[in-house]
ZADO-1210 file (C-alpha; in nm, 4 decimals, padded with zeros to 6 digits):
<atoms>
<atom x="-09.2294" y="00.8866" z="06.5113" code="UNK" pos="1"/>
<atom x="-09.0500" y="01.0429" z="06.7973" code="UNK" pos="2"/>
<atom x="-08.7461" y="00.8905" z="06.7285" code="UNK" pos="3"/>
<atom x="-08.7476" y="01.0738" z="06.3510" code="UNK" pos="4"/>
<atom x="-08.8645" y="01.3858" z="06.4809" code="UNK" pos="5"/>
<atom x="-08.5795" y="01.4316" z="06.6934" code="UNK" pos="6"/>
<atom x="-08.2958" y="01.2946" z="06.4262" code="UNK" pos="7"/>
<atom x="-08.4590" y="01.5372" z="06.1799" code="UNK" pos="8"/>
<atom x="-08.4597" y="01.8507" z="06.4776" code="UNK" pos="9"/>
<atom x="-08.1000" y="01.7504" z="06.5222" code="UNK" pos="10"/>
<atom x="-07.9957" y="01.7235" z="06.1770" code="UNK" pos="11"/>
<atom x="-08.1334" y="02.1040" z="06.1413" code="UNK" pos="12"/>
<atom x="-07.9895" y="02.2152" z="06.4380" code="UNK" pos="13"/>
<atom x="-07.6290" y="02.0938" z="06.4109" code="UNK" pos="14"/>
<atom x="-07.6013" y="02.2210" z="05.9934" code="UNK" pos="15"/>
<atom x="-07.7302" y="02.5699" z="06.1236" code="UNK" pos="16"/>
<atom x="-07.5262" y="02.5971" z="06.4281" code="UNK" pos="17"/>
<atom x="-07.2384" y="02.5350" z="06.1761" code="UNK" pos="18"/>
<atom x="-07.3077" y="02.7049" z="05.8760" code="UNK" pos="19"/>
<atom x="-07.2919" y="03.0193" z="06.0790" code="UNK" pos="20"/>
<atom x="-06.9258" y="02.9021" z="06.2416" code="UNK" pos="21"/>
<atom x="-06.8111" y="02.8153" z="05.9249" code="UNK" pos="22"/>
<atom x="-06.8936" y="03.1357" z="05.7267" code="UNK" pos="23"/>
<atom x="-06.8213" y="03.3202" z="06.0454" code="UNK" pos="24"/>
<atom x="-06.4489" y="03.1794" z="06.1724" code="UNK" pos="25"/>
<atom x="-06.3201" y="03.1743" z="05.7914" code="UNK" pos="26"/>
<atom x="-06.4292" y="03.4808" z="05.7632" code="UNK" pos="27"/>
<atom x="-06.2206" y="03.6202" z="05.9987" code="UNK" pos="28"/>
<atom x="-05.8794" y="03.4025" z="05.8914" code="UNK" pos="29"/>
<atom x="-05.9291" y="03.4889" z="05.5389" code="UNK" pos="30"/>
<atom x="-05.9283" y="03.8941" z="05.7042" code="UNK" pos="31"/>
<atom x="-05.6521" y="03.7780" z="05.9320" code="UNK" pos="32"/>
<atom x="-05.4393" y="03.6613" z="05.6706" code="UNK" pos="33"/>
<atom x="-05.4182" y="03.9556" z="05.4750" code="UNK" pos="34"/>
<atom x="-05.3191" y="04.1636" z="05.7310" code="UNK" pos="35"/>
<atom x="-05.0127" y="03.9004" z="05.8114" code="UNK" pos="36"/>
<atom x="-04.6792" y="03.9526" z="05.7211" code="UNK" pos="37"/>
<atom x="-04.6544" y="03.6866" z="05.4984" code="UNK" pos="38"/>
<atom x="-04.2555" y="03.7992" z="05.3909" code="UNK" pos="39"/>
<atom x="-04.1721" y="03.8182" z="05.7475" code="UNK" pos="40"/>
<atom x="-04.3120" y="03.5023" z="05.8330" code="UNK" pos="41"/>
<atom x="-04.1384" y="03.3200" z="05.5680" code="UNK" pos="42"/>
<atom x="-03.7870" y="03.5021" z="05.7469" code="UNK" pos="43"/>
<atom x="-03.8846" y="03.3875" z="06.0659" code="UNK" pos="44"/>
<atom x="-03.9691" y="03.0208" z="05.9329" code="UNK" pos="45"/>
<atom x="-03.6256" y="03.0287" z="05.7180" code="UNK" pos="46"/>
<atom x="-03.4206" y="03.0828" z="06.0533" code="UNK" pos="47"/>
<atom x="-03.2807" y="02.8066" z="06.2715" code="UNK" pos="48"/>
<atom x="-03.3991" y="02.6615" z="06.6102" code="UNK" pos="49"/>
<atom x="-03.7184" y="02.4966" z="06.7478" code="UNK" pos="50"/>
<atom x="-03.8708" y="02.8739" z="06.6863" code="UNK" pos="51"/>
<atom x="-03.8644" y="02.7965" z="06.3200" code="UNK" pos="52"/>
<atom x="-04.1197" y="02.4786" z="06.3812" code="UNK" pos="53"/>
<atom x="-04.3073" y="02.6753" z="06.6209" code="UNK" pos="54"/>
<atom x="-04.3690" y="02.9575" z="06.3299" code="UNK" pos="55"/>
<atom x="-04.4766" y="02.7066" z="06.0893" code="UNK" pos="56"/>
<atom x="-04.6627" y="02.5082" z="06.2710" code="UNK" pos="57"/>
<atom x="-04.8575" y="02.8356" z="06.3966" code="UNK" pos="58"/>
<atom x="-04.8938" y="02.9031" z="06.0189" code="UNK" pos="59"/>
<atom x="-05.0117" y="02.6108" z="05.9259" code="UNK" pos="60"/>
<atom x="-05.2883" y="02.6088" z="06.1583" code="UNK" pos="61"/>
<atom x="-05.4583" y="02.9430" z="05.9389" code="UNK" pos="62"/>
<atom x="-05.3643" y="02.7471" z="05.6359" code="UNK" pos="63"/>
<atom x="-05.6227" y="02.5458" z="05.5195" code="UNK" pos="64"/>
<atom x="-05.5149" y="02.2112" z="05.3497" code="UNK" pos="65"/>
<atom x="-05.5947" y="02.2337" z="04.9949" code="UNK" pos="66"/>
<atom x="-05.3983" y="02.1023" z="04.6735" code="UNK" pos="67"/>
<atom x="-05.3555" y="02.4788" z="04.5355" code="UNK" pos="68"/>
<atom x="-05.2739" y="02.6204" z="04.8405" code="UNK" pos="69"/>
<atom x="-05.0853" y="02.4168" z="05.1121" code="UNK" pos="70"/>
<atom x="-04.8789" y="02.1822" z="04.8156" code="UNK" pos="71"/>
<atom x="-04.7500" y="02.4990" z="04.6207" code="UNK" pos="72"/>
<atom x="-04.6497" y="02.6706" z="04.9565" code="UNK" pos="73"/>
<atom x="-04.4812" y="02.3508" z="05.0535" code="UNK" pos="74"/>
<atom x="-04.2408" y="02.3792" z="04.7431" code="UNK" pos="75"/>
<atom x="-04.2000" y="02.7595" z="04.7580" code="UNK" pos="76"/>
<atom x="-04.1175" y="02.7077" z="05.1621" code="UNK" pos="77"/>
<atom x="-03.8015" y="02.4648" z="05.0409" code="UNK" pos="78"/>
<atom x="-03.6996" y="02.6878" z="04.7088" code="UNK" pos="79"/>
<atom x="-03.7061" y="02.9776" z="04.9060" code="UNK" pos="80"/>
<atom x="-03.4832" y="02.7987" z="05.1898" code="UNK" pos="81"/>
<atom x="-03.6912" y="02.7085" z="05.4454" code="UNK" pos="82"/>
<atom x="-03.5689" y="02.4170" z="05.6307" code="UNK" pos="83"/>
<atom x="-03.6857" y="02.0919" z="05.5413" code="UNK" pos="84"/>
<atom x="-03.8052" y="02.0246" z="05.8873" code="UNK" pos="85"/>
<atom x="-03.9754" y="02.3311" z="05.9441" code="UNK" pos="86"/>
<atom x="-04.1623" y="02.2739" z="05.6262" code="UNK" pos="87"/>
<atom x="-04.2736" y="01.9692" z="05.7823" code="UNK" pos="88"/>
<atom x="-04.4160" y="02.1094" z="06.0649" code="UNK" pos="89"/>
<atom x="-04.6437" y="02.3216" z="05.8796" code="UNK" pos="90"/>
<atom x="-04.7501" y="02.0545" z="05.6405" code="UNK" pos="91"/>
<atom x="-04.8715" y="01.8098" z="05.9588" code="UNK" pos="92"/>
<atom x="-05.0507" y="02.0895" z="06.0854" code="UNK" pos="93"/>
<atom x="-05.2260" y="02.2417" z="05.8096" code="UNK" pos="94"/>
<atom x="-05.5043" y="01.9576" z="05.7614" code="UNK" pos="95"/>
<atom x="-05.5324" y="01.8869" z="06.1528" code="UNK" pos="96"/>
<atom x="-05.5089" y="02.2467" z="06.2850" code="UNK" pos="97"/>
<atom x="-05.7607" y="02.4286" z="06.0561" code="UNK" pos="98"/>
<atom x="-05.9579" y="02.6946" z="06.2746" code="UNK" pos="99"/>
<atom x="-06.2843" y="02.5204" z="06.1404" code="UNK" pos="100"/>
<atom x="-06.1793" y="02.2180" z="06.3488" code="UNK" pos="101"/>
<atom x="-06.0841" y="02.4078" z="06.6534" code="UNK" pos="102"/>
<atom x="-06.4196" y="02.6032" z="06.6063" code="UNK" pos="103"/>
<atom x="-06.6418" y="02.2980" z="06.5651" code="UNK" pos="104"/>
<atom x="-06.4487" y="02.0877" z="06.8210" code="UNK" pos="105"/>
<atom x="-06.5230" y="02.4251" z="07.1136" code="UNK" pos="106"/>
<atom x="-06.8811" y="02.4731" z="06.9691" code="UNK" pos="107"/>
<atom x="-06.9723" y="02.1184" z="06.9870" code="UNK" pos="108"/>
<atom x="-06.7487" y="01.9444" z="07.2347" code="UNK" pos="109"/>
<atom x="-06.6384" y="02.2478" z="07.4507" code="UNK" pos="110"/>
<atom x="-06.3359" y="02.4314" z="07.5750" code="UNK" pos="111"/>
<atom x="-06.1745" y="02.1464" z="07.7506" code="UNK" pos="112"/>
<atom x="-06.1417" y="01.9074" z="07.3888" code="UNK" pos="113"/>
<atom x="-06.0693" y="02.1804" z="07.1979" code="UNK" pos="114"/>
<atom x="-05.7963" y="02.3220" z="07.3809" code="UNK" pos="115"/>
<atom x="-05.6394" y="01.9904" z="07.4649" code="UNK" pos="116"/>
<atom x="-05.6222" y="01.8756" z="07.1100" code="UNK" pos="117"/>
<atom x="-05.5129" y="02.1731" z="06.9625" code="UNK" pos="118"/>
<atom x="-05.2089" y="02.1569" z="07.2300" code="UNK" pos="119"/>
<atom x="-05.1409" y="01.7412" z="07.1671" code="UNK" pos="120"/>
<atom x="-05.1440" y="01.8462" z="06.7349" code="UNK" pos="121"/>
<atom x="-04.9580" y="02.1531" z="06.7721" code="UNK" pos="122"/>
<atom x="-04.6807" y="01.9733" z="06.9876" code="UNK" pos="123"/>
<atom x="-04.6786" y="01.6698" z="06.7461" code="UNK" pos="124"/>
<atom x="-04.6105" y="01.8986" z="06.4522" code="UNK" pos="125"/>
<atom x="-04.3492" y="02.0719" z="06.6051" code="UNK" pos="126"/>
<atom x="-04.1752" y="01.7491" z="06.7724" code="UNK" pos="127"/>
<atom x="-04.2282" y="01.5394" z="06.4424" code="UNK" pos="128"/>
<atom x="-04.0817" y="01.8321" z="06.2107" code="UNK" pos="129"/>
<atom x="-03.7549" y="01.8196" z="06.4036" code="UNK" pos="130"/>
<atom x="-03.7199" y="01.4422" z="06.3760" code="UNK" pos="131"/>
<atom x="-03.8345" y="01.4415" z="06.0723" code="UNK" pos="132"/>
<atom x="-03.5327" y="01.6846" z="05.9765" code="UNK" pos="133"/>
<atom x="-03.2744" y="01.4339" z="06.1982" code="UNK" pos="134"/>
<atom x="-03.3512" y="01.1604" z="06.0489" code="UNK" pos="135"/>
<atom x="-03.2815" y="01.2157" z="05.6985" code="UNK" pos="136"/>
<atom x="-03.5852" y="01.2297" z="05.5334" code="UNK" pos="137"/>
<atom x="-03.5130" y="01.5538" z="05.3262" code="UNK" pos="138"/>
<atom x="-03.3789" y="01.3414" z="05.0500" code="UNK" pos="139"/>
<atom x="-03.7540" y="01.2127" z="04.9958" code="UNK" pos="140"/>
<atom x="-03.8773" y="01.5277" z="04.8040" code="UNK" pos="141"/>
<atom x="-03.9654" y="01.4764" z="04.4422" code="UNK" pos="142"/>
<atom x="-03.7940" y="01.7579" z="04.1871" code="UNK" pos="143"/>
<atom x="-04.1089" y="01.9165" z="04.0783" code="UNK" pos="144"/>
<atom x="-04.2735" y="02.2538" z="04.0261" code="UNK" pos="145"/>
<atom x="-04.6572" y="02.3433" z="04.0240" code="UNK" pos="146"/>
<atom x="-04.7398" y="02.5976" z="03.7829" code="UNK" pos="147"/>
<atom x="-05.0924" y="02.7497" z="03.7829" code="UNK" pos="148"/>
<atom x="-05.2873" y="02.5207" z="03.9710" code="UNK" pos="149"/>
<atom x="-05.5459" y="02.7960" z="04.0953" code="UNK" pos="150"/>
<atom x="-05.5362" y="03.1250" z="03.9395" code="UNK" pos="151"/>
<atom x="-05.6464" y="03.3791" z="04.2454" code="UNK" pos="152"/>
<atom x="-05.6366" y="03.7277" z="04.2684" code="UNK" pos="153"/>
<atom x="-05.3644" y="03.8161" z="04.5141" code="UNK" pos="154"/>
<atom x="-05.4196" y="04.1715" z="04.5411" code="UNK" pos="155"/>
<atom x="-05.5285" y="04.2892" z="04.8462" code="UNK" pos="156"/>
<atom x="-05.7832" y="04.5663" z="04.8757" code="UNK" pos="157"/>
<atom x="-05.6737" y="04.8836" z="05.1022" code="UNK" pos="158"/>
<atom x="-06.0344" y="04.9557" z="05.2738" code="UNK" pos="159"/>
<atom x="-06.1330" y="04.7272" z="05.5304" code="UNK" pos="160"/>
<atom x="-06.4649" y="04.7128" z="05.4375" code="UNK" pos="161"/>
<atom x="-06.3661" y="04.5822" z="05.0935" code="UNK" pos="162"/>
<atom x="-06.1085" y="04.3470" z="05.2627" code="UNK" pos="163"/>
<atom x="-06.4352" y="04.2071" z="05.4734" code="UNK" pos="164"/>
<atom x="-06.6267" y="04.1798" z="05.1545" code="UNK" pos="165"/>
<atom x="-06.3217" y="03.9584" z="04.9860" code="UNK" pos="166"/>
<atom x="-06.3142" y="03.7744" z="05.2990" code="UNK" pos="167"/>
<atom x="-06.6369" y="03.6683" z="05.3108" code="UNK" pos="168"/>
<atom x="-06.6624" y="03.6087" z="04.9636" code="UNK" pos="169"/>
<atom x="-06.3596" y="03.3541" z="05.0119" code="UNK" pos="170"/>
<atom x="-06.5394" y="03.2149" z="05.3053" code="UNK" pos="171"/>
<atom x="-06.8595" y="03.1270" z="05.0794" code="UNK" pos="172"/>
<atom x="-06.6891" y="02.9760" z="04.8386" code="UNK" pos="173"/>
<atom x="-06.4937" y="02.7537" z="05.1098" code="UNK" pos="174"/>
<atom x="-06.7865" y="02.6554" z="05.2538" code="UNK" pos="175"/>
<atom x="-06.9830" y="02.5934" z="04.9476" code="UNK" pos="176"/>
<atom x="-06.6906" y="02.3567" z="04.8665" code="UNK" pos="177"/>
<atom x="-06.7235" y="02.1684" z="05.1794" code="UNK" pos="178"/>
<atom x="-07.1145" y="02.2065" z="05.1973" code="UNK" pos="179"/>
<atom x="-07.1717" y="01.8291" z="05.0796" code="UNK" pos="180"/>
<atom x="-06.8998" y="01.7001" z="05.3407" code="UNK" pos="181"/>
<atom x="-07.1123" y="01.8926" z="05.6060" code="UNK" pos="182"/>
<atom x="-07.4185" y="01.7808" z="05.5341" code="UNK" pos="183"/>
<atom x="-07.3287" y="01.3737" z="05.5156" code="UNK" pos="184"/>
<atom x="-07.1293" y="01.4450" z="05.8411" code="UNK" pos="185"/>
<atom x="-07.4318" y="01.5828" z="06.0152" code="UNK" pos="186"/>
<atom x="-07.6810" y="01.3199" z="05.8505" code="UNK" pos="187"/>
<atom x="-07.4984" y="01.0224" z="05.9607" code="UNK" pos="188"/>
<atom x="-07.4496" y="01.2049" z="06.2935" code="UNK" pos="189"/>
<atom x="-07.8466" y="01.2430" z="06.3308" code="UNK" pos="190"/>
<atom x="-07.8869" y="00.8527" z="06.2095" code="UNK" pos="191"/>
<atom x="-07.6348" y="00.7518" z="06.4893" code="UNK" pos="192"/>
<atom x="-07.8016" y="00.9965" z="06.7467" code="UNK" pos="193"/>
<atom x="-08.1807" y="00.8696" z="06.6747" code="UNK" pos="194"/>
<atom x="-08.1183" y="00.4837" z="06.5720" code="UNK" pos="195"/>
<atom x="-07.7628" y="00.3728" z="06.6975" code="UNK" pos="196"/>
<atom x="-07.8400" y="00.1484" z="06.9956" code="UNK" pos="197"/>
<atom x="-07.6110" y="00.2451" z="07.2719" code="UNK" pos="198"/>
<atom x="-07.5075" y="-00.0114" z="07.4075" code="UNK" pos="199"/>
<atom x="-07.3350" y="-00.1670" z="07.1090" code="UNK" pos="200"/>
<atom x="-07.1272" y="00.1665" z="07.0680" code="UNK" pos="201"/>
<atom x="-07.0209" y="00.0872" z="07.4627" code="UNK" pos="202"/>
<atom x="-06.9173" y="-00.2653" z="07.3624" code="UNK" pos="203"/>
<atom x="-06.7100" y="-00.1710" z="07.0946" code="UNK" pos="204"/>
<atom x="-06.6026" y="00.1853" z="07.1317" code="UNK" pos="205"/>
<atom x="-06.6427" y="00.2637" z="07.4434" code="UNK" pos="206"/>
<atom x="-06.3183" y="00.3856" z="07.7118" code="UNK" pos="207"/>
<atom x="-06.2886" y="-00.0058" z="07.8446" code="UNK" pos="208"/>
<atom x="-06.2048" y="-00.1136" z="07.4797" code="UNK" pos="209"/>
<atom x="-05.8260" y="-00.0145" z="07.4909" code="UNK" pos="210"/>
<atom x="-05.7953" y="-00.1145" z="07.0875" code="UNK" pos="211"/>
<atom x="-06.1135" y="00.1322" z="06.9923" code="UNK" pos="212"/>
<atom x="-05.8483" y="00.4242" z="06.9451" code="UNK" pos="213"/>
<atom x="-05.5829" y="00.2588" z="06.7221" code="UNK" pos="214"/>
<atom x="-05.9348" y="00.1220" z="06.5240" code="UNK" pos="215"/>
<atom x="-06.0893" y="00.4561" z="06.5066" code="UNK" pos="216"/>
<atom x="-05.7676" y="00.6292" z="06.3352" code="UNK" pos="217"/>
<atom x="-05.7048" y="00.3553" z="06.0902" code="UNK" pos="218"/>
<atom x="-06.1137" y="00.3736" z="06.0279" code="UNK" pos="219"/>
<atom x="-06.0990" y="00.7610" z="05.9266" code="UNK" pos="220"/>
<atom x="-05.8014" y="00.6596" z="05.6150" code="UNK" pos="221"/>
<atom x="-06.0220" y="00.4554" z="05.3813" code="UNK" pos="222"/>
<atom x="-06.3547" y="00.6334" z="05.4643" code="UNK" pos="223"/>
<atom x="-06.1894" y="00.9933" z="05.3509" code="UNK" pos="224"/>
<atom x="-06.3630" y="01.1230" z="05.6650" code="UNK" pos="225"/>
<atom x="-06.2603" y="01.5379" z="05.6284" code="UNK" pos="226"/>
<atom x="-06.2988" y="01.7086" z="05.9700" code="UNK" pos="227"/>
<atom x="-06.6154" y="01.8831" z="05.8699" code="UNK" pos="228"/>
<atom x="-06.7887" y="01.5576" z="05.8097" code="UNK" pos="229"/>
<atom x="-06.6051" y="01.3864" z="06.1003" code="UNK" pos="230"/>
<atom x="-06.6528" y="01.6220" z="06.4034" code="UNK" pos="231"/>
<atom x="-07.0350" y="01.5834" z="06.3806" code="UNK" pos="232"/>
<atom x="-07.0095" y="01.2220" z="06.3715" code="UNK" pos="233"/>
<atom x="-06.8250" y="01.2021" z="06.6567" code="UNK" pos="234"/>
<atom x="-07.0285" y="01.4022" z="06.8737" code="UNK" pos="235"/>
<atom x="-07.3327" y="01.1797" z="06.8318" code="UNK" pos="236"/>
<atom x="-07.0634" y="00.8764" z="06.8633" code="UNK" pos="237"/>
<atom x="-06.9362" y="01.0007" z="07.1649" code="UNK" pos="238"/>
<atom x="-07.3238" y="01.0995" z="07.2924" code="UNK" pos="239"/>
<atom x="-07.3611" y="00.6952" z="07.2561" code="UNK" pos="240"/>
<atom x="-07.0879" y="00.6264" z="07.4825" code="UNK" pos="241"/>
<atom x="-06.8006" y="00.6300" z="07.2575" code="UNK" pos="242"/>
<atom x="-06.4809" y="00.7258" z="07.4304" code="UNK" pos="243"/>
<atom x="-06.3787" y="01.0922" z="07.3280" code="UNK" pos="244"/>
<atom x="-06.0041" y="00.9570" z="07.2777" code="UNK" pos="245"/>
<atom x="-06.1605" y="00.7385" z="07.0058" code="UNK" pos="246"/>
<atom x="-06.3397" y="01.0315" z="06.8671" code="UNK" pos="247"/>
<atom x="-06.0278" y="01.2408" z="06.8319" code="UNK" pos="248"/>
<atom x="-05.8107" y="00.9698" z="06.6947" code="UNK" pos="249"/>
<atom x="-06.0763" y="00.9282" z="06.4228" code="UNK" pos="250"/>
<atom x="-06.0997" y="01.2905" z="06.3841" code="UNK" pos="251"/>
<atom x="-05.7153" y="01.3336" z="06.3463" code="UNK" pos="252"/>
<atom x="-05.7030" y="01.0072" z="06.1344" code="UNK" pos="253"/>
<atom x="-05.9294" y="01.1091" z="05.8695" code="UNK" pos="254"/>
<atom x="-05.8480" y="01.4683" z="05.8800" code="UNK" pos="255"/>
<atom x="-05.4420" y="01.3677" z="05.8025" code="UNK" pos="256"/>
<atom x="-05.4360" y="01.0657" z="05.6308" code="UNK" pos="257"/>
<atom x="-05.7363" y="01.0312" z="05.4482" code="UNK" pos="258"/>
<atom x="-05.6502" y="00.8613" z="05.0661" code="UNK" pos="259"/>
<atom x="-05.7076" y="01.1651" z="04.8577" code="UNK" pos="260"/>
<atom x="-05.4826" y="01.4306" z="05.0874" code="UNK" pos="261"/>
<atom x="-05.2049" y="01.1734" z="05.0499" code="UNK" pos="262"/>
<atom x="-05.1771" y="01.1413" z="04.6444" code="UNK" pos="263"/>
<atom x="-05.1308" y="01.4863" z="04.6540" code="UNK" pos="264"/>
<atom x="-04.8358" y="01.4549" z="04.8500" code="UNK" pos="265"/>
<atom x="-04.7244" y="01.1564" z="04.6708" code="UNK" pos="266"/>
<atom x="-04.6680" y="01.4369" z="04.3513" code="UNK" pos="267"/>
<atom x="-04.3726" y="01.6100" z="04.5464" code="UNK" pos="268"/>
<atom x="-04.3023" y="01.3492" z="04.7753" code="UNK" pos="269"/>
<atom x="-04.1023" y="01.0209" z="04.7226" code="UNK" pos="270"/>
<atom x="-04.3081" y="00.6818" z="04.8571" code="UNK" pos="271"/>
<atom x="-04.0770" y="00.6740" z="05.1888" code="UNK" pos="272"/>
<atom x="-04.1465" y="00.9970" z="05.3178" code="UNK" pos="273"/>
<atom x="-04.5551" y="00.9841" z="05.2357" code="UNK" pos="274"/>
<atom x="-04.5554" y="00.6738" z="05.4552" code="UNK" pos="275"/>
<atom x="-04.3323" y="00.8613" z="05.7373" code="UNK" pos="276"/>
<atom x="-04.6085" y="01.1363" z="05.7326" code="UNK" pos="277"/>
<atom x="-04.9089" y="00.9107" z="05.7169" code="UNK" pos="278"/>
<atom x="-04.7336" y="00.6706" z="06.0189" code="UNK" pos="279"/>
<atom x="-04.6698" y="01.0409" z="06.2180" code="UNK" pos="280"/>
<atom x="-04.9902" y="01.1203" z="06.1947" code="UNK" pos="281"/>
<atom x="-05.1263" y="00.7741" z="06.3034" code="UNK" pos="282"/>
<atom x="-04.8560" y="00.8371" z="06.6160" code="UNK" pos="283"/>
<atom x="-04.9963" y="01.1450" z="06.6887" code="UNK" pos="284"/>
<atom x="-05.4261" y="01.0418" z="06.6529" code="UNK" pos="285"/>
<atom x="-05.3414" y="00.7350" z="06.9149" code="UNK" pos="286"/>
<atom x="-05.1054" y="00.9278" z="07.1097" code="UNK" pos="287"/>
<atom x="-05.3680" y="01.1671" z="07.1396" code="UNK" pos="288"/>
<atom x="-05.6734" y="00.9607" z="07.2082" code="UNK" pos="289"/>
<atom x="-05.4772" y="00.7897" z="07.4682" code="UNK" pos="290"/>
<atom x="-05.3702" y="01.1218" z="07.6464" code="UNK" pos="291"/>
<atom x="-05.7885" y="01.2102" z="07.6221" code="UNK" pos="292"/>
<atom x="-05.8950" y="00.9154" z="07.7613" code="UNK" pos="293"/>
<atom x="-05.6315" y="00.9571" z="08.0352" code="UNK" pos="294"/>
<atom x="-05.7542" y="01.3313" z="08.1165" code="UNK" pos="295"/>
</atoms>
C-alpha cells in the first residue's frame, strides 16, 4: 500500500511540477520569438564561416521540431540561400535543443546535466553541419515544396500584453499537443520509481555496463520516446541506479531519431542523407553519454 501511495504522490508531483514549466518556458520563447529578427537572422545564417552554424544552431534550439514548422523552414533556409551545412546545423538541433528539454533536464536533473548536454548537442550540431557540408551530402535533398501545411496567423500584435496573450495561447495549444506524451512519460516513470527493483537496473544499466549507452540510444528509435515522455523516465531510471550517460543517450536517441521525426525528413530528403542524420545523431547520444559518465 505504501509502495502505491508513493508512485501515485510521484506521478502527481512530477505532471504538476511540469505542466507549470511547460506552459511557463514556451511561453516565454513563443514571446521571445516575436520580438527576434527573424530577416536578420536568416542574413546572418546565409553568410559564410563557422558563425553561420553557430546562428543556426542557436536558432534551432527556440525552434521546436514540428512537421509544419521546422520541415518548411528547412526548405525556405536552402531557397533562400542558406548554406546547406548551416541548414544542417539547425535541423540536428531543433528536436534535441528545445528549451522544454533544457527546462525539464535543470528542473529535474539540475544545473550540472543540463548545462553539460546542452554544450555536448550544441557542439555536435555545429561540428556535424560543417562535415556534413564537406562531405558532399548537399546533393541528398529531394526537389520538393510544402505548400500550406499549417495555416497560422503570422501577424504579430503591437501591445505586449496582447503579444503575452498570443504567447500563451500558443503555449496551451503546444502543450495540449504533447499532454498525452507527458503523462505516459511520467506514469511509466512512477511504475519504475515504486516497482522497478534496483538492482536489476544496476546489472544492466548501470555505469559498469560500458554497452548500456550505445543500448539506451538505439532503445529510444523504435519506442518513439519524445523528450517530454523521455526525461521523466529517465529520472526515475537514473534514481534506480541507471548511469546518467545512459539516460542522456536515450534522451538524445529518442528525441532525434525516433521513426516518425525521420519520415518527415525522408519527404525532402534522399535515403542517404536521412541515414547520415539518424547515424549523427546516434554519434552524438553515445558520444555524449560517454563524456557524462566520464564527468
Amino acid at each position: 500500500m505504501n509502495t502505491l501511495i508513493e508512485t501515485i504522490k510521484y506521478f502527481i508531483v512530477i505532471t504538476a511540477e511540469l505542466t507549470v514549466l511547460f506552459l511557463g518556458i514556451s511561453t516565454i520563447v513563443a514571446l521571445i520569438l516575436m520580438y527576434l529578427p527573424q530577416e536578420k537572422i536568416k542574413a546572418w545564417m546565409a553568410g559564410k564561416g563557422i558563425l553561420s552554424n553557430f546562428v543556426a544552431a542557436l536558432f534551432g534550439s527556440l525552434t521546436p521540431f514540428c512537421a509544419c514548422s521546422t520541415i518548411p523552414m528547412t526548405l525556405g533556409f536552402l531557397e533562400i540561400g542558406v548554406p546547406f551545412g548551416v541548414t544542417m546545423s539547425f535541423v540536428i538541433a531543433s528536436p534535441l535543443l528545445n528549451p522544454i528539454i533544457i527546462a525539464m533536464l535543470l528542473a529535474l536533473m539540475g544545473l550540472k546535466v543540463a548545462v553539460i548536454y546542452f554544450v555536448i548537442v550544441f557542439s555536435a550540431a555545429i561540428i556535424f553541419g560543417v562535415v556534413l557540408e564537406k562531405t558532399g551530402m548537399s546533393k541528398e535533398v529531394k526537389n520538393v515544396r510544402i505548400k500550406g501545411c499549417c495555416q497560422e496567423d503570422n501577424e504579430v500584435p503591437q501591445a505586449f500584453k496582447n503579444k503575452l496573450k498570443l504567447s500563451f495561447k500558443k503555449a496551451w495549444g503546444d502543450f495540449y499537443g504533447i499532454l498525452g506524451y507527458l503523462l505516459l512519460g511520467v506514469g511509466i516513470g512512477a511504475v519504475i520509481y515504486g516497482y522497478l527493483p534496483t538492482d536489476l537496473v544496476l546489472k544492466y544499466a548501470g555505469p559498469d555496463n560500458p554497452f548500456a549507452i550505445p543500448l539506451a540510444a538505439i532503445i529510444g528509435i523504435p519506442l518513439y520516446i519524445r523528450a517530454e515522455t523521455a526525461i521523466p523516465i529517465g529520472l526515475s531510471l537514473m534514481q534506480k541506479g541507471m548511469s546518467v550517460g545512459a539516460v542522456i543517450a536515450l534522451i538524445i536517441g529518442g528525441a532525434g531519431m525516433a521513426i516518425p521525426e525521420m519520415t518527415m525528413l525522408a519527404g525532402i530528403f534522399k535515403k542517404k542523407l536521412v541515414v547520415a542524420i539518424v547515424f549523427v545523431i546516434f554519434l552524438t547520444a553515445v558520444i555524449g553519454g560517454y563524456v557524462f559518465n566520464m564527468i
